[in-house]
MILUMFI-728896 format. One record per residue (C-alpha): residue number from 1; chain; x, y, z. Coordinates in steps of 0.05 Angstrom, whole numbers. Each point is the difference from the previous one (the first is absolute). Example, Ala and Ser with C-alpha at 12.3 -4.5 7.8 and 13.67 -1.06 7.14 Angstrom:
% residues 2
(1,"A",(246,-90,156));
(2,"A",(27,69,-13));
% end
This chain:
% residues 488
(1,"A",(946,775,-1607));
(2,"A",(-35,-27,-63));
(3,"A",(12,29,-63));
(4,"A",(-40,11,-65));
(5,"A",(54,-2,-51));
(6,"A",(-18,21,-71));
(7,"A",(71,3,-29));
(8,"A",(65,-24,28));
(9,"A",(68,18,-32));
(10,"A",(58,-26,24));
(11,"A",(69,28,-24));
(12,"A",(60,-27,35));
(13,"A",(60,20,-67));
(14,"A",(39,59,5));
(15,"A",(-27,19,66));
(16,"A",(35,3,69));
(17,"A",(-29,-35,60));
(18,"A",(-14,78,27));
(19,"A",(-28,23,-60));
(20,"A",(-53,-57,-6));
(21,"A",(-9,15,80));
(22,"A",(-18,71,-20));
(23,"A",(-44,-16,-56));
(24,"A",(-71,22,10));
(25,"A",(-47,-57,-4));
(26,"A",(-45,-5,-71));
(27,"A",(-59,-29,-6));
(28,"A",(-16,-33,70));
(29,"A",(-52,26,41));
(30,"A",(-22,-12,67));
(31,"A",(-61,-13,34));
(32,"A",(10,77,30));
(33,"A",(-2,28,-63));
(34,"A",(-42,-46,-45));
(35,"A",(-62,7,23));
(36,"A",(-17,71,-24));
(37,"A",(-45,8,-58));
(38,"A",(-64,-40,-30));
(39,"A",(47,-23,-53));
(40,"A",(43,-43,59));
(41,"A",(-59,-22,21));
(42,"A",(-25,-25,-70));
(43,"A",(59,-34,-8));
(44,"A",(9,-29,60));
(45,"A",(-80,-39,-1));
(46,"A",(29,-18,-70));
(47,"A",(52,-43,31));
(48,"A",(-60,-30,52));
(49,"A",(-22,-40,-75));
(50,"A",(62,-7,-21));
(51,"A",(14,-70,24));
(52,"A",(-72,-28,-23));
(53,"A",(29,4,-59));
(54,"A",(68,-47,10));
(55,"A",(1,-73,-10));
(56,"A",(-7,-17,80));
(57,"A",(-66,33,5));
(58,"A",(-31,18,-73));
(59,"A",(8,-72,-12));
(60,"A",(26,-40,54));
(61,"A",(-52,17,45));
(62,"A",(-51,-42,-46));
(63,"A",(34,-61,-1));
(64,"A",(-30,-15,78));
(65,"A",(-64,-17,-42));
(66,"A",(42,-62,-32));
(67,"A",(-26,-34,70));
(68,"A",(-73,5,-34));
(69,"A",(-37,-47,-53));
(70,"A",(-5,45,-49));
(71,"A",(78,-10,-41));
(72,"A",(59,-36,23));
(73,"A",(67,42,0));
(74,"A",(49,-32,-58));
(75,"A",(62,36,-14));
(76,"A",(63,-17,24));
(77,"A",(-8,31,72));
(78,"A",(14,-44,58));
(79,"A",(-27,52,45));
(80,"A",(-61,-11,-30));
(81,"A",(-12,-74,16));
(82,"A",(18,8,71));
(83,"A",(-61,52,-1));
(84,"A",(-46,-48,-41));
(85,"A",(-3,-54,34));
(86,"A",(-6,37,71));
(87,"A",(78,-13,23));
(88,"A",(28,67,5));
(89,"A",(71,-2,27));
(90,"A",(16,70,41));
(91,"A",(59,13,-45));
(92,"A",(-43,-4,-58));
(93,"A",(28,59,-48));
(94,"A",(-72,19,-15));
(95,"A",(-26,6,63));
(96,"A",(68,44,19));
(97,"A",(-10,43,-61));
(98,"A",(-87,9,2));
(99,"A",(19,17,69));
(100,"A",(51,47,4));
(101,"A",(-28,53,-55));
(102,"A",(-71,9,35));
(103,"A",(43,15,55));
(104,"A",(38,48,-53));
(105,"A",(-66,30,-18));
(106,"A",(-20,10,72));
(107,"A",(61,26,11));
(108,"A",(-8,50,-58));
(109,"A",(-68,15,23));
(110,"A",(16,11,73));
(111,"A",(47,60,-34));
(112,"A",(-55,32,-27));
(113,"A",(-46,7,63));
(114,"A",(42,19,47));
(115,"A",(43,51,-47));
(116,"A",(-64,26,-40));
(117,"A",(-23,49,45));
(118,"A",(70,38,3));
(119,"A",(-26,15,-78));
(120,"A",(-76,25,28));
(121,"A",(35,34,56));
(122,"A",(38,44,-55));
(123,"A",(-57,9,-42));
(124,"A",(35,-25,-52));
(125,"A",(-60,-41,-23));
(126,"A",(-80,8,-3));
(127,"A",(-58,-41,44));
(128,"A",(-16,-41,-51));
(129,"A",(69,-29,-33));
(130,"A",(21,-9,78));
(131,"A",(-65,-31,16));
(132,"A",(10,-57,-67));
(133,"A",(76,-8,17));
(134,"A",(-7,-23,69));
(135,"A",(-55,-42,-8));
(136,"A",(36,-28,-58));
(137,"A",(62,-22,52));
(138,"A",(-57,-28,52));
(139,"A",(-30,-50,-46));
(140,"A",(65,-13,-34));
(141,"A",(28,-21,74));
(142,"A",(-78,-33,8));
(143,"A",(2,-36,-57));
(144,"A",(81,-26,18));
(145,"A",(-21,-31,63));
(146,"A",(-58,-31,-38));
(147,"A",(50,-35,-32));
(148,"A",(34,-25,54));
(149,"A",(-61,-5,50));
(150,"A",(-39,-56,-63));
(151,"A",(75,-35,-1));
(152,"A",(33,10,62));
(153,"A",(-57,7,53));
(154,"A",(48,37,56));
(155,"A",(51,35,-24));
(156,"A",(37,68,32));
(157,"A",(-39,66,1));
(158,"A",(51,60,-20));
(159,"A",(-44,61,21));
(160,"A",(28,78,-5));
(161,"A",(23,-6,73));
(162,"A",(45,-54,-6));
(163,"A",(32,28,-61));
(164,"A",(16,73,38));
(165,"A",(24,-46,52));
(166,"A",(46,-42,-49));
(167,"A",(-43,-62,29));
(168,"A",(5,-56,-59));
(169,"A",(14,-63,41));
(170,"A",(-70,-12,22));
(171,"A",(-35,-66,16));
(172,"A",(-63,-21,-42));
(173,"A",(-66,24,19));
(174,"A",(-42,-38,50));
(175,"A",(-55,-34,-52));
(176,"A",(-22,19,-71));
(177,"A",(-60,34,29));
(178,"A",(52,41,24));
(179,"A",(30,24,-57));
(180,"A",(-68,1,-42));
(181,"A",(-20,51,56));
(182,"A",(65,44,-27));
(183,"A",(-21,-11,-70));
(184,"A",(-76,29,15));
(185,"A",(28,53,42));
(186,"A",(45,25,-62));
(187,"A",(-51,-12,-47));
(188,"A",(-54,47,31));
(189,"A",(48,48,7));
(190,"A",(14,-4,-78));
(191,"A",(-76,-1,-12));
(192,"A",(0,63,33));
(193,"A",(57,37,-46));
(194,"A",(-10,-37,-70));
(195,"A",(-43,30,-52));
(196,"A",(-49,-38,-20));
(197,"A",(25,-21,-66));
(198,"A",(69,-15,-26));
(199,"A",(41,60,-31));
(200,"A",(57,-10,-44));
(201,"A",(15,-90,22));
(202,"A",(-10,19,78));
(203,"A",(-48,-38,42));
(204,"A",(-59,39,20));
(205,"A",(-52,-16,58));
(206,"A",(-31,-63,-40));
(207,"A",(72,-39,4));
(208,"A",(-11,18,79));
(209,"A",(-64,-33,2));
(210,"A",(6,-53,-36));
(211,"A",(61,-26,36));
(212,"A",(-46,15,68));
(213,"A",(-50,-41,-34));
(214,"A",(54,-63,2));
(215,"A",(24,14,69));
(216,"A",(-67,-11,28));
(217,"A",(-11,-54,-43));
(218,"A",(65,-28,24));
(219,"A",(-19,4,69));
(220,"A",(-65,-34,2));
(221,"A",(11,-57,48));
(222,"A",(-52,-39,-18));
(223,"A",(-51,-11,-61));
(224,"A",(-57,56,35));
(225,"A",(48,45,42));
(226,"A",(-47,57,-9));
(227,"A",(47,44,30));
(228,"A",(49,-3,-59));
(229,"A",(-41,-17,-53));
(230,"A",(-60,57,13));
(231,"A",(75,58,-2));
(232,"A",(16,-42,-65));
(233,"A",(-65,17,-35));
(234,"A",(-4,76,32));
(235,"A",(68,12,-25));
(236,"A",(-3,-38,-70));
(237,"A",(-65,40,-18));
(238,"A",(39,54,7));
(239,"A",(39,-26,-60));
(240,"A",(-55,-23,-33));
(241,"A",(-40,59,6));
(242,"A",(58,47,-36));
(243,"A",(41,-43,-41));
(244,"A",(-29,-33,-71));
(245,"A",(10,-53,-32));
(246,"A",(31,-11,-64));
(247,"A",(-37,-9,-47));
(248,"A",(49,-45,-38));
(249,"A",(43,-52,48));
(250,"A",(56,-2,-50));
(251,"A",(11,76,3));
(252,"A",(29,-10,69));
(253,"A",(56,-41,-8));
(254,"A",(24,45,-73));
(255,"A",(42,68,4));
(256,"A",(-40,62,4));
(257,"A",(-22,-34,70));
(258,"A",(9,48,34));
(259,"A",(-60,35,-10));
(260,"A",(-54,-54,20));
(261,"A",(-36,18,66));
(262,"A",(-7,-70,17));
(263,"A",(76,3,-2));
(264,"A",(17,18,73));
(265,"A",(69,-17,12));
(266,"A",(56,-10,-59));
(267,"A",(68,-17,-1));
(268,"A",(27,53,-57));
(269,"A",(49,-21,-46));
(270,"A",(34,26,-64));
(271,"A",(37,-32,-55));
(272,"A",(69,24,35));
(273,"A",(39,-54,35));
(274,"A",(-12,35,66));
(275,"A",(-72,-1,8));
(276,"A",(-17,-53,-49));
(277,"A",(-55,-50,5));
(278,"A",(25,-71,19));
(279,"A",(-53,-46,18));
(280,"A",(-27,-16,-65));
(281,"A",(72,-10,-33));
(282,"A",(5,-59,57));
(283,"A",(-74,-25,-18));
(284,"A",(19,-12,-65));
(285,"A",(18,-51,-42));
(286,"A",(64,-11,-6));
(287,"A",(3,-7,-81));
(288,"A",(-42,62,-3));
(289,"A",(68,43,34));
(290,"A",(-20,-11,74));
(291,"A",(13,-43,60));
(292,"A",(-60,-52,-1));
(293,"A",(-20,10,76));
(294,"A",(-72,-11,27));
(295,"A",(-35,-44,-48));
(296,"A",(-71,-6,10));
(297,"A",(-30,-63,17));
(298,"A",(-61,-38,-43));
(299,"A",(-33,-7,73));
(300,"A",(-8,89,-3));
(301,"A",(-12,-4,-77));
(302,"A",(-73,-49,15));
(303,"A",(-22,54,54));
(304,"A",(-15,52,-63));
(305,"A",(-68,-7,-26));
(306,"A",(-14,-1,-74));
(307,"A",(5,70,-25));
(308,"A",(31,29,60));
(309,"A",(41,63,-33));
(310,"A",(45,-11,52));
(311,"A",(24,-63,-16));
(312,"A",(41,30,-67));
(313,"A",(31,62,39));
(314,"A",(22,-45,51));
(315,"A",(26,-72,-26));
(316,"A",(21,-20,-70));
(317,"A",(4,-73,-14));
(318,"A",(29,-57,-46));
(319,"A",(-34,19,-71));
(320,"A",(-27,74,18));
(321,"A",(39,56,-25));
(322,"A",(11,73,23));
(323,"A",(14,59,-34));
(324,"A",(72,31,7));
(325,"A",(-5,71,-22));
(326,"A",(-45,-14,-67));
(327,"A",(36,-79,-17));
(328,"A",(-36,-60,24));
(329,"A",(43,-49,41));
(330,"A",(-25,-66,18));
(331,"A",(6,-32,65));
(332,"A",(30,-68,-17));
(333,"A",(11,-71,34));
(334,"A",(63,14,40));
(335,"A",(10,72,9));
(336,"A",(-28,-16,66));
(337,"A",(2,-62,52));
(338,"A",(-78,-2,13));
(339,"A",(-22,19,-66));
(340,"A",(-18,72,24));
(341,"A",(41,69,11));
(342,"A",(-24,58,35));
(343,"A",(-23,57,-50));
(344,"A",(-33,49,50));
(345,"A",(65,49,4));
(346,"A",(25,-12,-71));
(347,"A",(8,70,-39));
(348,"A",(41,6,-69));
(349,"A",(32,62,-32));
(350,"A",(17,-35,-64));
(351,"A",(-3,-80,-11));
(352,"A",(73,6,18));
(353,"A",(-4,40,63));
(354,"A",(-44,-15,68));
(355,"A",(-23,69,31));
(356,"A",(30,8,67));
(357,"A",(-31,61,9));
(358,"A",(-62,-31,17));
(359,"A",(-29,13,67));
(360,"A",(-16,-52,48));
(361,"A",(-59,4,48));
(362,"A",(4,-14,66));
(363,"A",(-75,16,22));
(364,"A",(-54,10,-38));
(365,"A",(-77,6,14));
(366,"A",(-18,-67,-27));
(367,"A",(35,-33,60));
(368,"A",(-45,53,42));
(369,"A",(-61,-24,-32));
(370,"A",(16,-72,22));
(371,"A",(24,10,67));
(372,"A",(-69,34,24));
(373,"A",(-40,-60,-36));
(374,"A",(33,-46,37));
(375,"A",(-8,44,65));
(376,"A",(-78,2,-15));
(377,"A",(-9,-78,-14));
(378,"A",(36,-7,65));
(379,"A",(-42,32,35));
(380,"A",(-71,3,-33));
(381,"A",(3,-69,-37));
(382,"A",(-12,-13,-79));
(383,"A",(-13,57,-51));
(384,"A",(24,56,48));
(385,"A",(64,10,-47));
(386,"A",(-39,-6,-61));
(387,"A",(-2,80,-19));
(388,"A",(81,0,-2));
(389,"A",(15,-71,-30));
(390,"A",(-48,18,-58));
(391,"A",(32,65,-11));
(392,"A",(71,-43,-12));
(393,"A",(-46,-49,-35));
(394,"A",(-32,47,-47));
(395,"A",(73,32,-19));
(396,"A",(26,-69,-22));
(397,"A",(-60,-19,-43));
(398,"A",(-28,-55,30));
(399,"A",(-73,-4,46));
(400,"A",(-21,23,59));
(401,"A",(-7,-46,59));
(402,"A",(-55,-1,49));
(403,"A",(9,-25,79));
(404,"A",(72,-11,-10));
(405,"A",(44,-25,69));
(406,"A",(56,-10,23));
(407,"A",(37,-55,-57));
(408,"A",(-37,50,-66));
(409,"A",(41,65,39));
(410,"A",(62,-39,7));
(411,"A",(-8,-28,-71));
(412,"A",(-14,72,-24));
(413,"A",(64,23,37));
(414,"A",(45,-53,-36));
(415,"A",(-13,18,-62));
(416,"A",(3,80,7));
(417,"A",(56,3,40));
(418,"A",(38,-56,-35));
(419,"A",(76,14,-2));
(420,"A",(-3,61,36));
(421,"A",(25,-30,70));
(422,"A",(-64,0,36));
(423,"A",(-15,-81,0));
(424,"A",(40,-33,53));
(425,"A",(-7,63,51));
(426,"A",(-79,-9,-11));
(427,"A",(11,-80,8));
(428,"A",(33,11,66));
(429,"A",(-56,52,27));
(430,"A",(-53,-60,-30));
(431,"A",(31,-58,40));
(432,"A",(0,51,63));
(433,"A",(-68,1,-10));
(434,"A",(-19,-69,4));
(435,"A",(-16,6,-86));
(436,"A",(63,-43,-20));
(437,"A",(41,-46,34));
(438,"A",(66,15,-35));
(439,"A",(37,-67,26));
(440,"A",(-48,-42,-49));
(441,"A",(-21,59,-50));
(442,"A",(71,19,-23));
(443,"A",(21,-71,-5));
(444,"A",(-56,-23,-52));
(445,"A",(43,-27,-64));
(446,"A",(-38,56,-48));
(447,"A",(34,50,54));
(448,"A",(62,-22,-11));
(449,"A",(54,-1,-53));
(450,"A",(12,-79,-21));
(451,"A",(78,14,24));
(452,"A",(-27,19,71));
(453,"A",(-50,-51,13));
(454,"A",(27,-35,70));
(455,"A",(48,55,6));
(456,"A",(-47,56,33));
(457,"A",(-32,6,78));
(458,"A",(-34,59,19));
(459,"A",(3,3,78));
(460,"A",(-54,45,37));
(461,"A",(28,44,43));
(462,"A",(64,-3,-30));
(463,"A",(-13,17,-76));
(464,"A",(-51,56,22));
(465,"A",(77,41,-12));
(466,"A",(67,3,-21));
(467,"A",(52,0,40));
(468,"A",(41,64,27));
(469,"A",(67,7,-42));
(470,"A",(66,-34,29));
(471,"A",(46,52,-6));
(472,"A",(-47,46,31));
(473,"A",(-8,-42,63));
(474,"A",(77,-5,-2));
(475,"A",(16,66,-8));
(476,"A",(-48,18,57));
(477,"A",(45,-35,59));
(478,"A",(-61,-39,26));
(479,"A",(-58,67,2));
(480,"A",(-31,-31,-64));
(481,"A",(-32,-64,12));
(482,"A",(-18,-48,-46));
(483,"A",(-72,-17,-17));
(484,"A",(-17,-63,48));
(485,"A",(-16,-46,-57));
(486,"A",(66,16,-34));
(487,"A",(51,-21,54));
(488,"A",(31,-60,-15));
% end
């Protein structure tokens, strides 16, 4: 039986083998008698987030978009490389680790829908905090297989039934339509619980929608499936239709966050060491105090247009300068290998101390905005995106456009989304639509850092995913199977 320990004492001096037989358990509590009150409940959709905010996941996760043109990894990681340059060993310790905590968090989540209604049963909680707290745990499990279904493909489906039935060793679902089919299914459900807005750092039904929005965009098999693409728009408007913009871009990436509409899904952190904020400390440089991961490369830099606002939130270069809680600190030759560090995520408490408190998005309307564009120029041709690509456009201080297609949307996605882990997963739905070919396109020199020219091949099918994790497959005895590209 699982158990839900708070507070473990353990007291072994001065104590006879009967009397420490005899003492009454303190502090442990099982699933029988957890699941009582709307306070059990908060806490235990609490611990759904929780791992969002570790290493493996809050910043981990967006090192898959190392694969893209947009920065090359640096650092020190050789987990990293094998991911660059699209030569992922199954034992690779990132793959293991991204892996095995959305699996934690679906885990976590799975806890909360099939225990919550013991706590409505008892009427130990009202409509509306049971309504929020379950469809919190139904996009949190959503937005988990996201994950894995935009890195994996097929991976195995743990539904309520096979945990009641202690059924874990499961083979990988049939195709990733498959398991995007799981990921709508939970993700009407939440649309039906959530408020409409966030309360308090949970998601509301925007995050729901806007993660919908992807799915469909995901699944578009070709550059006019109208099927897909016409539920992409119907569902993004939703979004659009509730959620504003910011009014300034920098506010969204600086603490107090939280309270942004456009802001759909964050990551919360704190200054503790628990739930502090890690991704920027790797971004870095490294004579500023952090790791000097993810540089930027000069090729992303040249997509900004002259007086884009977004340019300075997102990238300092050699010769600009930022300002680190009230001191100006110039970004000089050598603090970083291409000249340019990330400064999108970069918060300061005092010019000695970063601000790991600050809250990471995860979805946000903006990526809403560009997502139906797209749809629409798909579909209906040049200018039918124009109404939302302006709205980004007006925001960051630069022109409309008029008639824009296909290469202005994807230009306009680069350099609003920039950093935030979007680019290669958008790359990979473009070159399954006949837009890119990715086995010329990521190979261009200006794609690629100088130290990885001749070094990189991106394979269609095989790159379209990563592969499964070794040790799972191992620890499986032969029920998990490898994806086919992967076997050696």
């Amino acid at each position: 039986m699982k158990k839900y320990t708070v507070l473990v004492v353990i007291g072994l001096l001065f104590f006879s083998c009967d009397s420490i037989l005899d003492q009454q358990l303190v502090g442990s509590r099982t699933d029988e008698d957890y699941w009582q009150t709307e306070a059990d409940l908060r806490d235990a959709i609490a611990g759904v987030y929780g791992p969002w905010a570790t290493r493996a996941l809050g910043m981990d996760d967006l090192f898959f978009d190392n694969q893209s043109d947009d920065h090359w990894r640096a650092g020190d990681h050789a987990e990293d490389e094998e991911i660059e340059t699209y030569n992922t060993d199954p034992s690779n310790a990132k793959i293991k680790d991204t892996y095995q905590y959305k699996y934690e968090v679906i885990s976590r989540a799975n806890g909360v829908i099939i225990n919550g209604p013991k706590v409505k049963a008892a009427g130990a909680i009202s409509d509306d905090s049971y309504n929020s707290i379950m469809g919190q745990a139904y996009f949190l499990r959503a937005y988990a297989y996201y994950r894995l279904y935009l890195i994996h493909g097929q991976v195995p489906i743990i539904k309520e039934e096979h945990v009641l039935n202690n059924e874990y060793n499961l083979p990988k679902c049939e195709s990733p339509e498959v398991l995007a089919k799981f990921i709508l299914e939970d993700l009407n459900t939440a649309v039906g619980l959530l408020p409409l807005h966030n309360i308090a750092g949970s998601v509301g039904k925007g995050a729901a929608w806007a993660l919908m929005t992807s799915v469909y965009m995901h699944l578009a098999k070709s550059y006019a499936d109208s099927e897909n693409l016409n539920k992409a728009i119907t569902v993004g408007k939703n979004v659009i239709d509730n959620y504003a913009l910011a009014s300034d871009y920098l506010t969204l990436f600086r603490t107090g966050n939280e309270n942004i509409e456009e802001n759909l899904f964050l990551m919360m952190n704190d200054m503790s060491w628990i739930n502090q904020e890690l991704l920027s400390k790797h971004r870095g440089p490294r004579p500023w105090g952090m790791y000097g991961f993810n540089e930027p490369m000069t090729d992303l830099v040249k997509e900004f247009e002259a007086g884009d606002k977004r340019k300075t939130t997102t990238i300092v270069s050699d010769g600009e300068s930022v300002n680190q809680a009230g001191v100006k600190v110039v970004h000089i030759p050598g603090l970083s290998n291409t000249g340019h560090s990330y400064f999108k995520y970069m918060d300061w408490v005092t010019p000695e101390t970063f601000n790991h408190g600050l809250n990471i998005p995860f979805l946000r309307a903006g990526e809403t905005y560009l997502l139906v564009a797209e749809a629409k120029i798909r579909l209906n041709g040049k200018g039918a995106g124009d109404a939302e690509i302006n709205a980004l456009r007006k925001r960051a201080g630069i022109g409309p456009v008029a008639g824009a297609d296909i290469q202005a949307l994807i230009h306009e996605s680069r350099v609003e989304l920039a950093g935030e882990n979007f680019r290669y997963q958008n790359l990979l739905r473009w070159d399954k639509a006949g837009i890119y070919d990715l086995t010329t396109f990521l190979l261009k020199p200006e794609k690629v850092y100088p130290a990885d020219i001749g070094r990189t091949k991106w394979v269609r099918p095989k790159n379209y995913y990563q592969p499964l994790p070794q040790i799972e497959i191992d620890n499986s005895d032969g029920v998990l199977l490898q994806n086919p590209d992967w076997v050696n």
